[in-house]
PQR file of N, CA, C, O and H, with PARSE charges and radii, in Angstrom:
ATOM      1  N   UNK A   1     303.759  -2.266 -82.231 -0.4000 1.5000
ATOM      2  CA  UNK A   1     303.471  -3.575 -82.759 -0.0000 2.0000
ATOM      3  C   UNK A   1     304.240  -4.605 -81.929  0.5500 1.7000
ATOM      4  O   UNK A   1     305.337  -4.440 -81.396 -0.5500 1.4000
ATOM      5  N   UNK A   2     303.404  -5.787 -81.913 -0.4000 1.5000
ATOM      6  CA  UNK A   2     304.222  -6.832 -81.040 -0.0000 2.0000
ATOM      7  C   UNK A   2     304.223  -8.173 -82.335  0.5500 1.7000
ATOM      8  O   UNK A   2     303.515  -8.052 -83.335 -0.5500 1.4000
ATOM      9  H   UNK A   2     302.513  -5.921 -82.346  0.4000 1.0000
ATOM     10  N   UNK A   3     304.990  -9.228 -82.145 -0.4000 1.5000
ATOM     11  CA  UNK A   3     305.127 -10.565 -82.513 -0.0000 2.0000
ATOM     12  C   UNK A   3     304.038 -11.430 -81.771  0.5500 1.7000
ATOM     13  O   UNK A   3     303.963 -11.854 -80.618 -0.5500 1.4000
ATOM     14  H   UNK A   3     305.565  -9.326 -81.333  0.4000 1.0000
ATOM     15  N   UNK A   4     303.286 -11.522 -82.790 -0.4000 1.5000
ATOM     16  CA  UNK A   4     301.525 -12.292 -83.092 -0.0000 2.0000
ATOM     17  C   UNK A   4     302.354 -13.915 -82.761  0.5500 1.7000
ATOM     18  O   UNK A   4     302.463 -14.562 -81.720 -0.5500 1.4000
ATOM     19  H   UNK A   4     303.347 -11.178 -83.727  0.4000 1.0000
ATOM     20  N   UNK A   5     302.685 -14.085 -83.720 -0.4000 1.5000
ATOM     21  CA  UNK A   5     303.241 -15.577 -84.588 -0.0000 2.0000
ATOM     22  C   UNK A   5     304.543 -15.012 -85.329  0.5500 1.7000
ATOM     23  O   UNK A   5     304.694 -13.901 -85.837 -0.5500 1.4000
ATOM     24  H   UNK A   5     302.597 -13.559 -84.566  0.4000 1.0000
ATOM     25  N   UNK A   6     305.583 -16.251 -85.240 -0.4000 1.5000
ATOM     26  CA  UNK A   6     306.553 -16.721 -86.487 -0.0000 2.0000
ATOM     27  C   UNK A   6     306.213 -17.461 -87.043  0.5500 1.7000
ATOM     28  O   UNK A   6     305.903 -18.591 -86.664 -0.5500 1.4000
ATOM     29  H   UNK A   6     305.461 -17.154 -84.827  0.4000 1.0000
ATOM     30  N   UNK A   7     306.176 -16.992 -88.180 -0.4000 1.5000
ATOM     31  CA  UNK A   7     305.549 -18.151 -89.503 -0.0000 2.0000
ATOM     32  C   UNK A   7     306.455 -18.769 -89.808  0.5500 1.7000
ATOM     33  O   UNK A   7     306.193 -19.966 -89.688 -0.5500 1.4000
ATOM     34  H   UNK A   7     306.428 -16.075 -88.489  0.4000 1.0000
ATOM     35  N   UNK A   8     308.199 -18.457 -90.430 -0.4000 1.5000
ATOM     36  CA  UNK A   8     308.848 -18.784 -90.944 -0.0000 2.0000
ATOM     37  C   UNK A   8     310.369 -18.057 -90.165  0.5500 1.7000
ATOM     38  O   UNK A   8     310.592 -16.974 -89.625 -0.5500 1.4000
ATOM     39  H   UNK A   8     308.413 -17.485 -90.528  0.4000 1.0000
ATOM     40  N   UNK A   9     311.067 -19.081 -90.400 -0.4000 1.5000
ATOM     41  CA  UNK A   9     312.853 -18.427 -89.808 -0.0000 2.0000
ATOM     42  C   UNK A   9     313.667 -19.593 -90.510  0.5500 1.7000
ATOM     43  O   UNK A   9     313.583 -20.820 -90.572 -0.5500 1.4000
ATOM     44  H   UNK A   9     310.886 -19.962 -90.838  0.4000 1.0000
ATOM     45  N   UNK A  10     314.464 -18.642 -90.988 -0.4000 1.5000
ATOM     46  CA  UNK A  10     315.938 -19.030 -91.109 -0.0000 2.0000
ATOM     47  C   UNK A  10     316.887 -18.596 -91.202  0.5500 1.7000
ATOM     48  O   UNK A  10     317.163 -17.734 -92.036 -0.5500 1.4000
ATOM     49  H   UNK A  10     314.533 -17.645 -90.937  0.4000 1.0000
ATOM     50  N   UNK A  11     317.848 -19.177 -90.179 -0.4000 1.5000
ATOM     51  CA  UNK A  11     318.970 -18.263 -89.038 -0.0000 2.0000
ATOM     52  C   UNK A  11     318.178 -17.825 -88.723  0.5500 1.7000
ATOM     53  O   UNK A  11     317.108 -18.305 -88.347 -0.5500 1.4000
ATOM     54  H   UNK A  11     317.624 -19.878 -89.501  0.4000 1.0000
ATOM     55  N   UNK A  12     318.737 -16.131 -88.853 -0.4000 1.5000
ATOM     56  CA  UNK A  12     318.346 -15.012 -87.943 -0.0000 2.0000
ATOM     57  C   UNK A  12     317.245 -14.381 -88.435  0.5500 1.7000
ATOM     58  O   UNK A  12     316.473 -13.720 -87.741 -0.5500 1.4000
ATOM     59  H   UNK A  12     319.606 -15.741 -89.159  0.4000 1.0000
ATOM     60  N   UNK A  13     317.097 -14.647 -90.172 -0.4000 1.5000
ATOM     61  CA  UNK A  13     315.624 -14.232 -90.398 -0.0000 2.0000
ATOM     62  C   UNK A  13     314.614 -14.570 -90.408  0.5500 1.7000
ATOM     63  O   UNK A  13     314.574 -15.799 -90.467 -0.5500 1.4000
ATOM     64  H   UNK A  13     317.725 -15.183 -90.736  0.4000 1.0000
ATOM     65  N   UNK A  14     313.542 -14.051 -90.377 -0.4000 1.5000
ATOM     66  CA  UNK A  14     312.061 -14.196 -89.522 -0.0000 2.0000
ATOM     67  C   UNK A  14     311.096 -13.637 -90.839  0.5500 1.7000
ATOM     68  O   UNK A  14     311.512 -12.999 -91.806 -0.5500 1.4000
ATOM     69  H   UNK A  14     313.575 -13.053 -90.330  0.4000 1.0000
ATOM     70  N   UNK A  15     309.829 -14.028 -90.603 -0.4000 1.5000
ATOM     71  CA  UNK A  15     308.622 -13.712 -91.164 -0.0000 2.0000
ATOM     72  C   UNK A  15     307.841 -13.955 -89.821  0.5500 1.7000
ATOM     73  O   UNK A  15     307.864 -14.962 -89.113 -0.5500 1.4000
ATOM     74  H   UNK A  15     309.491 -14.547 -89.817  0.4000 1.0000
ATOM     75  N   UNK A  16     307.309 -13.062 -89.689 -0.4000 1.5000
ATOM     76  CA  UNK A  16     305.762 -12.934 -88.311 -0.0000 2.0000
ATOM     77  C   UNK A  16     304.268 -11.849 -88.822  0.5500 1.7000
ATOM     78  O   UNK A  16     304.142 -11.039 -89.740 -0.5500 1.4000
ATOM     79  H   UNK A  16     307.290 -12.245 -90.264  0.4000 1.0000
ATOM     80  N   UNK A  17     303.556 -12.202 -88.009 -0.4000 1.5000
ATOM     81  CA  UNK A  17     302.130 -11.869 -87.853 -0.0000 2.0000
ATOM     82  C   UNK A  17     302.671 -10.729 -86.606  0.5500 1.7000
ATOM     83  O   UNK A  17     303.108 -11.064 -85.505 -0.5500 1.4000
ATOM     84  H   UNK A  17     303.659 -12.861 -87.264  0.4000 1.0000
ATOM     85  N   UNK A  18     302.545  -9.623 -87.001 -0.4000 1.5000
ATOM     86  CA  UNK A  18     302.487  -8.260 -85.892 -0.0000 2.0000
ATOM     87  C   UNK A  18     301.073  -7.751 -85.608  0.5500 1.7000
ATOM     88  O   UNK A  18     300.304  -7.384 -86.497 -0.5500 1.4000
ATOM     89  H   UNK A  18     302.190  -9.351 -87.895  0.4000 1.0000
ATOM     90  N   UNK A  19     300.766  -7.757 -84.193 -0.4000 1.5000
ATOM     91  CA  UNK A  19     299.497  -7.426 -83.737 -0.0000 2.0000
ATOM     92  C   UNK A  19     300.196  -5.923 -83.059  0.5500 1.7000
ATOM     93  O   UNK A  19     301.299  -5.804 -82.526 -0.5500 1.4000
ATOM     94  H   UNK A  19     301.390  -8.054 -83.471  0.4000 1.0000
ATOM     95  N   UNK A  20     299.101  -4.819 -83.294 -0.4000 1.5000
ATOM     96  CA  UNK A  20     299.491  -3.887 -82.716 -0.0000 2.0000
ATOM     97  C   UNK A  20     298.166  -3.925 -81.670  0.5500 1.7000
ATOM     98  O   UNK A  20     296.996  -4.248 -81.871 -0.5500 1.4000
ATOM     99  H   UNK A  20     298.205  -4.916 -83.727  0.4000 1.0000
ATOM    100  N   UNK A  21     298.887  -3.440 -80.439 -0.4000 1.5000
ATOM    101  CA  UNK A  21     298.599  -3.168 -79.069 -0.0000 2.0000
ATOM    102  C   UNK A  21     297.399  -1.951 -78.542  0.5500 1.7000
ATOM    103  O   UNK A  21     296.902  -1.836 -77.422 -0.5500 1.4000
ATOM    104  H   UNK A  21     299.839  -3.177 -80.276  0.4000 1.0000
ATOM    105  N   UNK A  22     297.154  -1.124 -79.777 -0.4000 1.5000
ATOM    106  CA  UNK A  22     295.945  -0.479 -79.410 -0.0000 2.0000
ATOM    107  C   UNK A  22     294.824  -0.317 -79.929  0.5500 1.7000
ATOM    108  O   UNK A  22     293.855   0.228 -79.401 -0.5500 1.4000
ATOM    109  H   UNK A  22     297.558  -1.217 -80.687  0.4000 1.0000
ATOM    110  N   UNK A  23     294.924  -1.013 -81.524 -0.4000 1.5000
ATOM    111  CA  UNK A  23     293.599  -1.158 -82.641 -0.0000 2.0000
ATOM    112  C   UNK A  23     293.737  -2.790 -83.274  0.5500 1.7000
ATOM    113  O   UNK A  23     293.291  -3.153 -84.362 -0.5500 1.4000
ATOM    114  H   UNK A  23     295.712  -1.456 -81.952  0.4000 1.0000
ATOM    115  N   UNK A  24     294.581  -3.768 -82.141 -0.4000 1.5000
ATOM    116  CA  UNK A  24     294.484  -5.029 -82.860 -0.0000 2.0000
ATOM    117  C   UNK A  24     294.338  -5.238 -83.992  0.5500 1.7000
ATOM    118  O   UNK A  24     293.459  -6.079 -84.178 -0.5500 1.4000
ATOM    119  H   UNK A  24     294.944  -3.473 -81.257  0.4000 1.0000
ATOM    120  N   UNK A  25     294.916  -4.765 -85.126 -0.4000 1.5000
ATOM    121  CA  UNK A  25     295.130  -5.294 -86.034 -0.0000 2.0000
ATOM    122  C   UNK A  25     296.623  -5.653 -86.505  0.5500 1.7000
ATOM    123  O   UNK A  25     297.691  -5.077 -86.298 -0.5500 1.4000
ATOM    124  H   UNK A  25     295.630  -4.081 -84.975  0.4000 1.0000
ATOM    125  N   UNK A  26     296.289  -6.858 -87.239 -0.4000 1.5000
ATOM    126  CA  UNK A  26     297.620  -7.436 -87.404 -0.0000 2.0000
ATOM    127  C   UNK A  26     297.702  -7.156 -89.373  0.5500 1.7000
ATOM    128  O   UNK A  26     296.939  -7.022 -90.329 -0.5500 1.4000
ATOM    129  H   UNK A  26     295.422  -7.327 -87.407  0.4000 1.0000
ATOM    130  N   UNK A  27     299.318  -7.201 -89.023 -0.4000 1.5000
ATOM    131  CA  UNK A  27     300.196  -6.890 -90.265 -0.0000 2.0000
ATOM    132  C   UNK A  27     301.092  -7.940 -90.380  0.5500 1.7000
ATOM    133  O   UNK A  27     301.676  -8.316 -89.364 -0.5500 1.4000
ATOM    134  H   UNK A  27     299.938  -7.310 -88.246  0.4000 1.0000
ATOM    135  N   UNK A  28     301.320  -8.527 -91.543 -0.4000 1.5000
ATOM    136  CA  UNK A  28     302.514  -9.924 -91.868 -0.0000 2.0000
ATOM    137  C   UNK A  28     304.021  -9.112 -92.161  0.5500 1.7000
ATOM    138  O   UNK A  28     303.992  -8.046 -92.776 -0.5500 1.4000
ATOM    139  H   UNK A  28     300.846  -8.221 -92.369  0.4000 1.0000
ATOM    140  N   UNK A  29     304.612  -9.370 -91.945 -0.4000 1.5000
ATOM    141  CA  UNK A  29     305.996  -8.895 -91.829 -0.0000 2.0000
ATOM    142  C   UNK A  29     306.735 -10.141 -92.505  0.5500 1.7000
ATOM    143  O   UNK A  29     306.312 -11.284 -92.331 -0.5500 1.4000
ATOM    144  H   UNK A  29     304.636 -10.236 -91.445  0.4000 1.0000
ATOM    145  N   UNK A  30     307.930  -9.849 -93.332 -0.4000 1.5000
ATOM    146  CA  UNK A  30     308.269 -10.737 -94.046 -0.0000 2.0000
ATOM    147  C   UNK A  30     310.106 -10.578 -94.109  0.5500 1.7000
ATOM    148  O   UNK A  30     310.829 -11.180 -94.902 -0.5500 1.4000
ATOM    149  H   UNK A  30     308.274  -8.921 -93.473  0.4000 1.0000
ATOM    150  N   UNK A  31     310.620  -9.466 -92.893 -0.4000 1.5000
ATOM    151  CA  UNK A  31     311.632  -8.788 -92.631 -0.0000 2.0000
ATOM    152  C   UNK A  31     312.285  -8.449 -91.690  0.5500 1.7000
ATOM    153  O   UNK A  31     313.134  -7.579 -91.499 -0.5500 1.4000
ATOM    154  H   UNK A  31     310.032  -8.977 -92.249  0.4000 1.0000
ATOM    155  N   UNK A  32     311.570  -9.628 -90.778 -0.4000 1.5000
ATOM    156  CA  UNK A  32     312.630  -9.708 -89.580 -0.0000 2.0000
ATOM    157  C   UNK A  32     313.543 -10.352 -89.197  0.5500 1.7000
ATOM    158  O   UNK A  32     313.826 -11.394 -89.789 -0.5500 1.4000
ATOM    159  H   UNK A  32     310.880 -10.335 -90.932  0.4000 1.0000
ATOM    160  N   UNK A  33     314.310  -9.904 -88.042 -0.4000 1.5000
ATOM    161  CA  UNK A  33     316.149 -10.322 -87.982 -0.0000 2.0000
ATOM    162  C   UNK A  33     316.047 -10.667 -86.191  0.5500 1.7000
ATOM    163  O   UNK A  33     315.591  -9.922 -85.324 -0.5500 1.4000
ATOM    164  H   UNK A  33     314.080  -9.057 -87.562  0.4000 1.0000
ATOM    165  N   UNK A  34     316.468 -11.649 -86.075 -0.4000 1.5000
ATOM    166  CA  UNK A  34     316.107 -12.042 -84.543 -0.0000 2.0000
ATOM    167  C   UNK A  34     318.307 -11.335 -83.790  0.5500 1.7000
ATOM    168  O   UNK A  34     319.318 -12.034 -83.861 -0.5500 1.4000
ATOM    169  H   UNK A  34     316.838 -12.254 -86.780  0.4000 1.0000
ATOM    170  N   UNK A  35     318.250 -10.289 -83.377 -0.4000 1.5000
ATOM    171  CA  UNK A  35     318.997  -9.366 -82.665 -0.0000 2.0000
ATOM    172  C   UNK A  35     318.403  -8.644 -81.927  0.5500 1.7000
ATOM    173  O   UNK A  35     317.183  -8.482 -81.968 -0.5500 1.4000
ATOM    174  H   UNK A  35     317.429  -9.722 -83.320  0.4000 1.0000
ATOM    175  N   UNK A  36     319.349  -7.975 -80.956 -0.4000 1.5000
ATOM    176  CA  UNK A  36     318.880  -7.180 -79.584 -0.0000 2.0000
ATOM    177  C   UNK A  36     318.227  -6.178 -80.114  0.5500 1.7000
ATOM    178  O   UNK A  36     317.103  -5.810 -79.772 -0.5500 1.4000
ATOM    179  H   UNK A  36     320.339  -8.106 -80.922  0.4000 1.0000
ATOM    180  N   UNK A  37     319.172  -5.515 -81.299 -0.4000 1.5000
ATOM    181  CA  UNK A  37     318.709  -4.026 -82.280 -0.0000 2.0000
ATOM    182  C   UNK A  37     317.357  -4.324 -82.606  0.5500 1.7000
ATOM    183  O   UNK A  37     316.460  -3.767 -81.974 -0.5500 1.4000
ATOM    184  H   UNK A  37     320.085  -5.814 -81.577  0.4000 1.0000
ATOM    185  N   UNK A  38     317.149  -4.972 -83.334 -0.4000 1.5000
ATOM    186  CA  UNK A  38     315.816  -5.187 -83.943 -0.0000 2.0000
ATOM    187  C   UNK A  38     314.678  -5.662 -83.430  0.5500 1.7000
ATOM    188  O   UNK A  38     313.603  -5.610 -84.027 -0.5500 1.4000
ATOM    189  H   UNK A  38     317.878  -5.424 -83.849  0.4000 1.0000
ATOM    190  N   UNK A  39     314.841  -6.140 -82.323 -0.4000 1.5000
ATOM    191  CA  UNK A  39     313.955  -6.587 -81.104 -0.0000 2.0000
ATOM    192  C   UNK A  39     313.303  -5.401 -80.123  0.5500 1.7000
ATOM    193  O   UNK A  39     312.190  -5.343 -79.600 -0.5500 1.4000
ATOM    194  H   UNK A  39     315.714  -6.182 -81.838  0.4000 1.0000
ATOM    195  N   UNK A  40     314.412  -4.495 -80.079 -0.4000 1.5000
ATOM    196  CA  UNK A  40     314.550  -3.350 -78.943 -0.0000 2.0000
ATOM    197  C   UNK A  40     314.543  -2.055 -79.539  0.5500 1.7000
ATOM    198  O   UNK A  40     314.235  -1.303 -78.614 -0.5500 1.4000
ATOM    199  H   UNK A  40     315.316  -4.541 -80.504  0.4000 1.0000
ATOM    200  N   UNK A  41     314.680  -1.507 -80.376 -0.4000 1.5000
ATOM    201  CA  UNK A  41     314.336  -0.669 -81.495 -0.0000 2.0000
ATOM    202  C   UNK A  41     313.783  -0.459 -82.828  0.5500 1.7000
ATOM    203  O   UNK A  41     313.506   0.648 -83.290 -0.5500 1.4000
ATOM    204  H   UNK A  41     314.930  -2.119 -81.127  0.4000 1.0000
ATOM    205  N   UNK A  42     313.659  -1.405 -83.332 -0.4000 1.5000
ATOM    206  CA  UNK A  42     312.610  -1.589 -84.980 -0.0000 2.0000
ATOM    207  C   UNK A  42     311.070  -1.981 -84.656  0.5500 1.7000
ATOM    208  O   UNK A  42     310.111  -1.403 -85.170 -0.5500 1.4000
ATOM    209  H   UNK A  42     313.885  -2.305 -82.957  0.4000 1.0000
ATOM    210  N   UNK A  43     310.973  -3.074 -83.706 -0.4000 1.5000
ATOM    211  CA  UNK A  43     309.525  -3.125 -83.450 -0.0000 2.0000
ATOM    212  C   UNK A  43     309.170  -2.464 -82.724  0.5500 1.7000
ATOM    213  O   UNK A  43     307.973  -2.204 -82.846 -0.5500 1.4000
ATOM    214  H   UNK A  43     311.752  -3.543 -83.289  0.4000 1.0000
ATOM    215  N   UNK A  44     309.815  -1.863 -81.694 -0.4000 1.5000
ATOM    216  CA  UNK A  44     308.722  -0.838 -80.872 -0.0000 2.0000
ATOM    217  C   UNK A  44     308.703   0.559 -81.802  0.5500 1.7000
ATOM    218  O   UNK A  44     307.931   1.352 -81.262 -0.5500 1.4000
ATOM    219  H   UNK A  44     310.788  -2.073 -81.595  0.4000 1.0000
ATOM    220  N   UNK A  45     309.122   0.961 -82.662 -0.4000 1.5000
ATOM    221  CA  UNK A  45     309.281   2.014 -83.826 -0.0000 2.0000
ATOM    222  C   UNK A  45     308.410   1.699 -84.679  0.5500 1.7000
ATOM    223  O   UNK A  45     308.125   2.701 -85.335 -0.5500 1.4000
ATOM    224  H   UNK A  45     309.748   0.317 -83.101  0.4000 1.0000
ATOM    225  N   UNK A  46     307.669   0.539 -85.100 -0.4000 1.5000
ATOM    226  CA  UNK A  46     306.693   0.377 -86.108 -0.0000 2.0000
ATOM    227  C   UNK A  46     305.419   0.468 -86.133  0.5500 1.7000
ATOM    228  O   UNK A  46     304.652  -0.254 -85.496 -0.5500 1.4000
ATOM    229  H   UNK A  46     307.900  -0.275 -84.567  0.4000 1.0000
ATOM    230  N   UNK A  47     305.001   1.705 -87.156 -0.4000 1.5000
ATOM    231  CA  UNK A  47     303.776   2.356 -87.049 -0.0000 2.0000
ATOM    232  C   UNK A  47     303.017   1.226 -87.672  0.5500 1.7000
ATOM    233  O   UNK A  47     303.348   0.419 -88.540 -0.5500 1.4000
ATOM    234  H   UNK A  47     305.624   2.291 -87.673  0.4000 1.0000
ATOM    235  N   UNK A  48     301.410   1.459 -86.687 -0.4000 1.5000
ATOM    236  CA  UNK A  48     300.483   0.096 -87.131 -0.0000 2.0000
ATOM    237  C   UNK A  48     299.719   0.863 -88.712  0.5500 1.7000
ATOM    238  O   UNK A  48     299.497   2.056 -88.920 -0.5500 1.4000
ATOM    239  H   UNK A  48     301.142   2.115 -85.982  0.4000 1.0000
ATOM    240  N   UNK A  49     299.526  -0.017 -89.387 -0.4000 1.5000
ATOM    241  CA  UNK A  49     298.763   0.537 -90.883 -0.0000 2.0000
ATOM    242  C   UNK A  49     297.121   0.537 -91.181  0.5500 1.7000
ATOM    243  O   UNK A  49     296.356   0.507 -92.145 -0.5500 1.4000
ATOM    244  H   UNK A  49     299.707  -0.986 -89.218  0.4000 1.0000
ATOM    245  N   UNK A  50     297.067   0.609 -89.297 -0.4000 1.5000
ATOM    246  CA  UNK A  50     295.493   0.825 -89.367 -0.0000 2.0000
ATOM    247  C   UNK A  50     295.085   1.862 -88.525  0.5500 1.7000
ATOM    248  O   UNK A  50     293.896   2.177 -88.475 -0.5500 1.4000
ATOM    249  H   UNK A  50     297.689   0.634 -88.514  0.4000 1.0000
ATOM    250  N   UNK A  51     296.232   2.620 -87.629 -0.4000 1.5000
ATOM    251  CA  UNK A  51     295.937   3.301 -86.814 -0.0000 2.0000
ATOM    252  C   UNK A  51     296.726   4.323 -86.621  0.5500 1.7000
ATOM    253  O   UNK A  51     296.455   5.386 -86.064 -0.5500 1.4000
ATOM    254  H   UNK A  51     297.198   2.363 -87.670  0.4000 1.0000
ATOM    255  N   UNK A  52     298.096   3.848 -87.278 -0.4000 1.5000
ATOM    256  CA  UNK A  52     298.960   4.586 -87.195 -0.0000 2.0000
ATOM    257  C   UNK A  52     299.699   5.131 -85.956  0.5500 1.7000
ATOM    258  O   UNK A  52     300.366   6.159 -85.841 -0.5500 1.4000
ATOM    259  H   UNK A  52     298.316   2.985 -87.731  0.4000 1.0000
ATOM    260  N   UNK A  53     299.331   3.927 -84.837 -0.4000 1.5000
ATOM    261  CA  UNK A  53     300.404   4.878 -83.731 -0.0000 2.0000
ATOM    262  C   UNK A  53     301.759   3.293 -83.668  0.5500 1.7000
ATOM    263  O   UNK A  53     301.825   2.278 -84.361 -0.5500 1.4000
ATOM    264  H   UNK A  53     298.790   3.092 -84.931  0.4000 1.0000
ATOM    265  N   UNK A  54     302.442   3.690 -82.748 -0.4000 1.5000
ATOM    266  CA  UNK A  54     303.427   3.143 -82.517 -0.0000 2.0000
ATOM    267  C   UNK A  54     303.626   2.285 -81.548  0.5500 1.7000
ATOM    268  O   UNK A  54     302.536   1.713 -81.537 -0.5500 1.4000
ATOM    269  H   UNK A  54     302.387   4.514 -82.185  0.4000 1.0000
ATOM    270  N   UNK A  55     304.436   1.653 -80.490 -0.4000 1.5000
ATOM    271  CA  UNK A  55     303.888   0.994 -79.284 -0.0000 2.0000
ATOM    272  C   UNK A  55     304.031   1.716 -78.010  0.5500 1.7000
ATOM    273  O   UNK A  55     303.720   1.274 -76.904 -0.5500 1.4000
ATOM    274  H   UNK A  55     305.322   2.117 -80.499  0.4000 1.0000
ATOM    275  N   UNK A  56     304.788   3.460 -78.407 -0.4000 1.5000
ATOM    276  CA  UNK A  56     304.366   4.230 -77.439 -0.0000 2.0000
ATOM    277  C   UNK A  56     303.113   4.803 -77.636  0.5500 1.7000
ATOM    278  O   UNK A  56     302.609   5.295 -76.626 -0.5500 1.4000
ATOM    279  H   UNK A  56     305.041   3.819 -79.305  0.4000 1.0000
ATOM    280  N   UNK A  57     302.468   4.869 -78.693 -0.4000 1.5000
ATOM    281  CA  UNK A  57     301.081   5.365 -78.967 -0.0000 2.0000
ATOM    282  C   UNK A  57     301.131   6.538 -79.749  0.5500 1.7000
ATOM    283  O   UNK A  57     300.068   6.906 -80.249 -0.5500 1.4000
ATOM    284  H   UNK A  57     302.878   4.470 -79.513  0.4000 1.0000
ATOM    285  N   UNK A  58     302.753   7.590 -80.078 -0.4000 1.5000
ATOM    286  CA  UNK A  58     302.928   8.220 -81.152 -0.0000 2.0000
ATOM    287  C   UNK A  58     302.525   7.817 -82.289  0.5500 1.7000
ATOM    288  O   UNK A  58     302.733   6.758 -82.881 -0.5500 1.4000
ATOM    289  H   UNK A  58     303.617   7.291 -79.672  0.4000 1.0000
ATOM    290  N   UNK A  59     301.766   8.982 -82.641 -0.4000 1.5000
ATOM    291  CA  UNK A  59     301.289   8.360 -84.136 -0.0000 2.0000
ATOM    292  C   UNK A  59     302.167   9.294 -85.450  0.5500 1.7000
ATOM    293  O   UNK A  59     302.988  10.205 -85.339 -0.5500 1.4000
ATOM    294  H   UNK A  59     301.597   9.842 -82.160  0.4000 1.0000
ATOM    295  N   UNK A  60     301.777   8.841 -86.280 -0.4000 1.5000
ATOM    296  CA  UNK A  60     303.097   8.333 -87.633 -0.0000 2.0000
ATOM    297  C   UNK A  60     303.275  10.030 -88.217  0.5500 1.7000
ATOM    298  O   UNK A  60     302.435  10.165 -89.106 -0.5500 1.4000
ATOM    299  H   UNK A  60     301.110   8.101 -86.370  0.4000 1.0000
ATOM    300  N   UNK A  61     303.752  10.825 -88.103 -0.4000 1.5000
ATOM    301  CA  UNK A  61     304.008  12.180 -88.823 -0.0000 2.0000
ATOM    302  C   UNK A  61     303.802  12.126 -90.441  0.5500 1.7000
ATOM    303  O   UNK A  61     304.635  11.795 -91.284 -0.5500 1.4000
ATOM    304  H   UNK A  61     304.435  10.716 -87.380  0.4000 1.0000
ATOM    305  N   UNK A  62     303.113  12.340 -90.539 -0.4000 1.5000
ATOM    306  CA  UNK A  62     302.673  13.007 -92.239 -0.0000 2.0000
ATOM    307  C   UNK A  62     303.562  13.839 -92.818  0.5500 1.7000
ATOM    308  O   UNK A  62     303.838  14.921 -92.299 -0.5500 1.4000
ATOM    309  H   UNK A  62     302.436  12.608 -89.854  0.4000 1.0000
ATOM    310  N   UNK A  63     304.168  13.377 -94.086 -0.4000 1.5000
ATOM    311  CA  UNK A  63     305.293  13.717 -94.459 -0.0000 2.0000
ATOM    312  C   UNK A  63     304.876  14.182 -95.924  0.5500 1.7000
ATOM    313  O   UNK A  63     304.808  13.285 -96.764 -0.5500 1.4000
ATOM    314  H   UNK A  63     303.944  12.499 -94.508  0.4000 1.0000
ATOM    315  N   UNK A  64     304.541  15.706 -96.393 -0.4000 1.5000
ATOM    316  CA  UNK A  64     303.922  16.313 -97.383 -0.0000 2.0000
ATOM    317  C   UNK A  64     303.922  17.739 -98.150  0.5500 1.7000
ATOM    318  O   UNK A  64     304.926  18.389 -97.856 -0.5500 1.4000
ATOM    319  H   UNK A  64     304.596  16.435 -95.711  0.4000 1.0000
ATOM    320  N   UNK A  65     303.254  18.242 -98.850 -0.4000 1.5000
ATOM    321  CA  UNK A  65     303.357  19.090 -98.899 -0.0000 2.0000
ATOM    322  C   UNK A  65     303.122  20.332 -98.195  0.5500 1.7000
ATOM    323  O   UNK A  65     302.027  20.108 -97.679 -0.5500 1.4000
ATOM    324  H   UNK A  65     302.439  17.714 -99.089  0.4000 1.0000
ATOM    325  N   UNK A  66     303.486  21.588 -97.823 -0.4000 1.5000
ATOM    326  CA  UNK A  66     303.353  21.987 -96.263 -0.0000 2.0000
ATOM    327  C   UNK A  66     302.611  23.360 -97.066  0.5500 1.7000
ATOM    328  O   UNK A  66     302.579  24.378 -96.374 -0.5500 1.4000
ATOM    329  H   UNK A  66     304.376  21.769 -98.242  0.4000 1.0000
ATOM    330  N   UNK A  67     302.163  23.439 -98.121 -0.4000 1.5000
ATOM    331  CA  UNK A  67     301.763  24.748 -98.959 -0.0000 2.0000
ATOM    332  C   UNK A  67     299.717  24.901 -99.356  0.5500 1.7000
ATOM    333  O   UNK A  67     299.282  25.861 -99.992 -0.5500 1.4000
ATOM    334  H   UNK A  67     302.189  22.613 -98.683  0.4000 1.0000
TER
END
């Protein structure tokens, strides 16, 4: 997922429009923190909720019953 739009900030927190990079669809985020960490590890870690991959293109592990 990448940063579409900032809708809203204050200080360091953020609200944005996340477009992900391989099924364009965007997700509103209402929980972001403008730092190196969270810039450089939380968004490239966030699975899209339409496609489910990531912004390496890993997609999201299913976490269930294994029986």
């Amino acid at each position: 997922m990448k940063i579409l739009k900032i809708t809203n900030e204050h200080r360091n927190d953020f609200s944005a429009d996340m477009k992900c990079e391989h099924c364009g669809a965007i997700k509103h985020i209402t929980d972001g923190y403008h730092d190196n960490f969270y810039h450089t590890r939380v968004i490239p870690a966030m699975y899209c909720h339409s496609c489910g991959k990531n912004r390496e293109g890993n997609i999201k592990p299913v976490i269930g019953n294994a029986s």
